[in-house]
N, C-alpha and C positions, 0 to 999 in steps of 0.2 A: 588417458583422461576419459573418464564415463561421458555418455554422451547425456547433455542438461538439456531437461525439458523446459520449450520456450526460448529457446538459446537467445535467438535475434531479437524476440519481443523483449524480452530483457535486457539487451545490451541498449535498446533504442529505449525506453522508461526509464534506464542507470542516467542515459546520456541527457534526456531533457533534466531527469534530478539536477544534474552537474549544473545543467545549464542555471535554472530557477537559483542555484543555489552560489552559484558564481555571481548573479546580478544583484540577488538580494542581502545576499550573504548569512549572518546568523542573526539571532537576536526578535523575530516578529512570531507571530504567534501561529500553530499550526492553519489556521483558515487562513491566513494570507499569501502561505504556500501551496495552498489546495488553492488559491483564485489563480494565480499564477503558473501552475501545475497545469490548470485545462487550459489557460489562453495557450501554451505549450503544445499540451495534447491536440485541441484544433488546428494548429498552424502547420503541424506534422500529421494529420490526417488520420490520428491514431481513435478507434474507434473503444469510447469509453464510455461511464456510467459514474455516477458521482452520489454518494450516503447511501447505496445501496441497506434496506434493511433487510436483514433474515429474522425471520422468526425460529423459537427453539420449540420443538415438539416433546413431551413428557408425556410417555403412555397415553398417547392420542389426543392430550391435550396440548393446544398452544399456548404456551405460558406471556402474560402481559411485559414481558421486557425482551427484550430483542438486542439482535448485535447489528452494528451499523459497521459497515463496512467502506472510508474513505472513499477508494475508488476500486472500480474492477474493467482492468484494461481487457482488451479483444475478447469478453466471455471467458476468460482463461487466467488471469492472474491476479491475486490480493494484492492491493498497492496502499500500506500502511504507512502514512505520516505522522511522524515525529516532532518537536522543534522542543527538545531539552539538551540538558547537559549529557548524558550518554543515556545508552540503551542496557535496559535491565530482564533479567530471566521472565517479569513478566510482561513484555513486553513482544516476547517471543510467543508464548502462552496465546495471548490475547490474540496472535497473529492466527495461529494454529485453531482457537477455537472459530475465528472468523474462517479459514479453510474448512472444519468440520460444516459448520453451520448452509456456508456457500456450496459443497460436495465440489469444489476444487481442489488441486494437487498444489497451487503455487502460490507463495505470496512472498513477496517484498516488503519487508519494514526499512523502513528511510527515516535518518533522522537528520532534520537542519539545523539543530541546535549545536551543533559541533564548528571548530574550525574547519575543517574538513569536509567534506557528505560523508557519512555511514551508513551502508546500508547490509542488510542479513538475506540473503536467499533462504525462505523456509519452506521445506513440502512436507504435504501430509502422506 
């Protein structure tokens, strides 16, 4: 098995998902999983950043629309929330342009909309 970067920080942000998603279960709207997500993140000591925006650069111009980015745990990983019914190719996309945008290698899309969590390991 290849070694995954991030291994730990990812297994401890899988694990508060499970948790938010265990108590709340499906059905509420993504911001109510992002309120829930940081009381989370605070109580575990996990060092994060919440709507981060990036701006995109066009031949040295910065263009007036931006990507916002849910969260970005420890400086090091995209942490993209979800709450629909499944997760679609562009949903992957949007992860990956938030990776470009940010010049990180890691993001996680999470989605609560499911019975279940789902979530995707994406690097750039």
């Amino acid at each position: 098995m290849p070694n995954l970067i991030y291994k730990e920080d990812v297994y401890k942000i899988i694990g508060i998902c499970m948790e938010v998603h265990n108590q709340l279960g499906r059905g509420f709207n993504e911001a109510v999983y992002a309120d829930a997500l940081e009381i989370e993140f605070v109580q575990n000591e996990m060092i994060y950043a919440r709507e981060i925006k990036y701006t995109i650069n066009y031949k040295g111009n910065i263009l007036p629309h931006y990507y916002k980015a849910d969260f970005i745990i420890n400086d090091s990983v995209v942490l993209e929330i979800k709450a629909i019914s499944s997760l679609t190719d562009s949903h992957i996309k949007q992860t990956l342009n938030y990776l470009a945008a940010s010049k990180l290698k890691l993001g996680l899309l999470i989605n609560f909309g499911e019975d279940s969590l789902k979530y995707k390991r994406i690097i750039l």
